[in-house]
N, C-alpha and C positions, 0 to 999 in steps of 0.2 A: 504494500500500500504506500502509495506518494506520500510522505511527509508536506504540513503545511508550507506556504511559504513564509517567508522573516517578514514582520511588520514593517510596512513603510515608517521612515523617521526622517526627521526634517532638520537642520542645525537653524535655533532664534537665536544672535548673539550679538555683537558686535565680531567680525571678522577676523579682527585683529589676533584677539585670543586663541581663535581656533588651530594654530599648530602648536602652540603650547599645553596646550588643555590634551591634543590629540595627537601627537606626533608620529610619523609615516609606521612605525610599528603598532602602537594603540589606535590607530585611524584605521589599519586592517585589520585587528580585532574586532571592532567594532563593527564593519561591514560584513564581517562574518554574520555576527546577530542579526542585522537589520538591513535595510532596503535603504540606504543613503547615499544621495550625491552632495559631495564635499562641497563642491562649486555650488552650491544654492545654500545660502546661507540669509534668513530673512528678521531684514529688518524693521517690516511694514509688511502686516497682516494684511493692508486693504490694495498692495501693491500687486495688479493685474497679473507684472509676470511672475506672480509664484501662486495664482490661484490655482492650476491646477494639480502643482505639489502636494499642495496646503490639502487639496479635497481628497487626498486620498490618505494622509497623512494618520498615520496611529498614535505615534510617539513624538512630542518635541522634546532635542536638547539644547537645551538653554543655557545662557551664561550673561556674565556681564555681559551690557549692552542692549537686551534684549526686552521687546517693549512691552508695555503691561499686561497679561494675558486678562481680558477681559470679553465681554459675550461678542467682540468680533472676533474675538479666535474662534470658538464654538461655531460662528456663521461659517469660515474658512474652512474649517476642519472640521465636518462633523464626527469623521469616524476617530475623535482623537479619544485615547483614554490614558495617558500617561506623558506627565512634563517629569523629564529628566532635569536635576538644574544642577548644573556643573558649576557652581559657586556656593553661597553664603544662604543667606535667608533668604526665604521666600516670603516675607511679611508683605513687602510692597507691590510683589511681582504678578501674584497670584490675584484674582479677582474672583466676587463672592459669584459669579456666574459657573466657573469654573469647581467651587468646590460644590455648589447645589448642583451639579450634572454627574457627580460622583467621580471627576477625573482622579483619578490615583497622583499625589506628587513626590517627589523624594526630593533631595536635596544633600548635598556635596559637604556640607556643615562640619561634619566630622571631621571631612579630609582638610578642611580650610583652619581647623582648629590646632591641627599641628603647630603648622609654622607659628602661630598668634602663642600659642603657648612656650614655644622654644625662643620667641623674642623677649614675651616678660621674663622667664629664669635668667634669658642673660641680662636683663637688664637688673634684675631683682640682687644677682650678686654682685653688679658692677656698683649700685649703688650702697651695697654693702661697705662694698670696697674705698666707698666716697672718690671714684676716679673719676667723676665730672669737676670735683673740685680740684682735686690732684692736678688734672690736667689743667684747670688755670693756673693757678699757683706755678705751677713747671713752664708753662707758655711765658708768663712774668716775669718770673725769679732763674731759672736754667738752674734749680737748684733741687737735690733732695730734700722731701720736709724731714722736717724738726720733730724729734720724739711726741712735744706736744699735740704735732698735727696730725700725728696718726694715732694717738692716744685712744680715741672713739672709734677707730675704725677697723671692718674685721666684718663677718659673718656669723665666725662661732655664737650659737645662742641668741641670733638675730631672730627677732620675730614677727613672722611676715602674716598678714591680715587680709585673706582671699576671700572678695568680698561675691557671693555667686560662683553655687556649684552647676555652672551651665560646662558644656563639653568643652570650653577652653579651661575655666576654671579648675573639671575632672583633671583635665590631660595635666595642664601648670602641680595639680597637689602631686600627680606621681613623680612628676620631671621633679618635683624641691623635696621626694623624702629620701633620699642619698645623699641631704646636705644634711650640715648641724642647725637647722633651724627649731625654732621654736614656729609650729604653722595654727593660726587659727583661722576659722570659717566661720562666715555668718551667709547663711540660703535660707529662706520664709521656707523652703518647702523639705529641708532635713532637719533629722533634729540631734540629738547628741550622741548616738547611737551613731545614725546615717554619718556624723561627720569624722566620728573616729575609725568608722569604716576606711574610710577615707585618707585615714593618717592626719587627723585637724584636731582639734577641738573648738566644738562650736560655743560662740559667744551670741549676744544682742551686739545689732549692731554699734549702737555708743558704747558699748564693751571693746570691742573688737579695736574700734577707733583708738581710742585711748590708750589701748595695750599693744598697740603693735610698732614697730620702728619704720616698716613699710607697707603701704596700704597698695591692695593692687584689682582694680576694680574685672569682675567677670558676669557682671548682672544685664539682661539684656533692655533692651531701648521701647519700654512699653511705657503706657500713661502713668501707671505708680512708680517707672524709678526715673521720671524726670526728676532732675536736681536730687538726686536720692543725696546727694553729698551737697547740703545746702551752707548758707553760710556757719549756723549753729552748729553742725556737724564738719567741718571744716576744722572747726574750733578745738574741737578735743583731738586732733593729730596732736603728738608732744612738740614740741620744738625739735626742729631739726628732724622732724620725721617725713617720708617719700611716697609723694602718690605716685602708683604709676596710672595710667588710663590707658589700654588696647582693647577695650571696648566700644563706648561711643561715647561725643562729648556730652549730650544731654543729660549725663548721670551726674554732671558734674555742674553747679552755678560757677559760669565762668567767671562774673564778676565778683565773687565773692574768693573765688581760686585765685584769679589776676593780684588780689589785696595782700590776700597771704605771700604770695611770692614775692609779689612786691618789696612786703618787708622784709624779705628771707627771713621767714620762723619758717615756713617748709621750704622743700625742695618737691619735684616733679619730674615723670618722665611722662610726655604725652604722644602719644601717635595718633592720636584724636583730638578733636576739640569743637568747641561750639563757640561760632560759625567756623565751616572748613572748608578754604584757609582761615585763618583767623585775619584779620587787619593788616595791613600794612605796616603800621605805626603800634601795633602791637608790642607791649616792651616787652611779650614772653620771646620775640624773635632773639635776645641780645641777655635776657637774662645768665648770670653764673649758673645760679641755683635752677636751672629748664634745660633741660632735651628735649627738643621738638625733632618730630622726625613725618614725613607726609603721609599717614596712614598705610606704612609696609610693613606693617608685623603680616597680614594674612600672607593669603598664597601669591608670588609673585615667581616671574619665571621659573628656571623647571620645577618649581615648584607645584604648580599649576596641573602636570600629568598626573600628581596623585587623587583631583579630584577628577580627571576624566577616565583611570581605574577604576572608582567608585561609580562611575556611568556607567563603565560597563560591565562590572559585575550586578550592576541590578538589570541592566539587559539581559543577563542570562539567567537571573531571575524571573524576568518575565516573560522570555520566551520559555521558561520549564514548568509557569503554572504556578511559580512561588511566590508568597509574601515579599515585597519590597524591604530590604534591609533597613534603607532609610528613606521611611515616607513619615512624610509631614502631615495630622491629622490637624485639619479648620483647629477643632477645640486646643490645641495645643498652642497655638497662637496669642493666646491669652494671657500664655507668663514665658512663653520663649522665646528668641529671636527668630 
């Protein structure tokens, strides 16, 4: 008996990405699974020459770039039953036309959580190490510090404050328990059990603030954690203690952050921030006590192939009749990114 044939699939993205995401050996896997012409890659649902792609189409893979799926995709594609999203979250992406038709989504989240997680560890013991100040100080002076000036500094017994146990957050607690840290968590949704699972101990969060040396935000970008880190909360970091943010900036009152550093009572490492870019005339551009960096903790070059592994091992999921690894259910959106 004939085997069926591989579901049509379609690449939504911006173009740009697609040999980083799929490169000549993962782009023939891939066509293995499915029915896909590389050369067609759509960036307008309502653009004539990819209607008749779009109407046969089963599966989109999606990525940066790729435009809202909302009830014109459903017009374009009816037969569509599964968005592949070869990045980050789908909060913005997906439309509620889309999850009332019962399309199946997954998303790449996990594989994007890596890198995000392997940026704040390094950055988590570089500011142990206090080598942003280090490194002015040596740019200034062309000099070793002074006993005094390393008196504070160090890791051992440092205590790092992870704030949301979302998939970067998981990934960050296992990359920091092979160091000498002291780790605590605060997540609304584990409790003290779940966080020593975890290798943490969970606090409230104005616990956690207060008692930790560096604060490192993992909570995702919904309507309860805007400004979750307000100016009152802000307030109880100790002196000389270190947010990082690879998150997003909304977690954070930027004017209330900008004050603090200002003064330098804290220091900062951001790869986020609200507004992004932030200003011009920003004085976090020129700050000692700030590392700014453009939003590269996620997947960036060849980084990028391990979220399109993750495509297509749920394409072999779903050409076998199985459960999606990583599908994103509607209700879940409600407290994850």
């Amino acid at each position: 008996m004939p085997s069926a044939p591989p579901p049509r699939a379609v690449f939504a993205m911006d173009p740009v990405h697609l040999p980083l995401l799929f490169p000549a050996p993962l782009l023939a896997r891939l066509r293995q699974a499915v029915d896909i012409d590389p050369a067609v890659v759509v960036r307008d649902f309502t653009d004539p020459g990819v209607t008749e792609v779009l109407s046969r189409a089963e599966v989109l893979i999606t990525g940066w770039g790729c435009p809202r799926l909302g009830e014109d995709v459903l017009t374009a594609a009816p037969r569509l039953r599964a968005v592949l999203h070869a990045a980050g979250s789908v909060r913005s992406l997906v439309g509620e036309a889309l999850w009332k038709h019962g399309v199946a989504v997954s998303s790449a989240v996990t594989g994007n959580a890596v890198p995000v997680a392997e940026y704040t560890l390094a950055m988590i013991l570089l500011a142990g190490k206090d080598v942003f100040a280090h490194r002015e100080r040596f740019r200034a002076t062309h000099a070793r510090p002074a006993a005094a000036q390393t008196a504070a500094t160090g890791n051992l017994g440092r205590r790092v404050g992870v704030v949301g146990a979302s998939r970067v957050g998981r990934r960050l607690l296992e990359l920091l328990r092979p160091h000498d840290f002291e780790i605590l968590l605060h997540d609304p949704y584990v409790d003290a059990a779940g966080a020593s699972a975890l290798g943490a101990r969970w606090l409230p969060l104005e616990a956690l603030l207060a008692g930790s040396d560096i604060v490192t935000l993992h909570a995702p970008d919904i309507p309860g954690t805007r400004h979750l880190l307000n100016r009152e909360r802000l307030a109880l970091i100790r002196d000389g203690g270190v947010l990082v943010n690879t998150s997003r900036g909304a977690l954070v009152d930027h004017a209330a952050l900008t004050d603090e550093l200002v003064a330098g009572r804290l220091g900062a490492i951001l790869d986020v921030t609200e507004p992004e870019p932030l200003p011009a005339d920003s004085p976090l551009y020129t700050l000692p006590n700030v590392f700014l960096t453009p939003h590269i903790a996620g997947s960036l070059g060849n980084e990028l192939e391990r979220l399109g592994h993750i495509v297509c091992e749920e394409l072999d999921r779903l050409a076998a009749g199985l459960p999606l690894a990583h599908q994103v259910h509607h209700a879940d959106l409600t407290r994850v990114a």
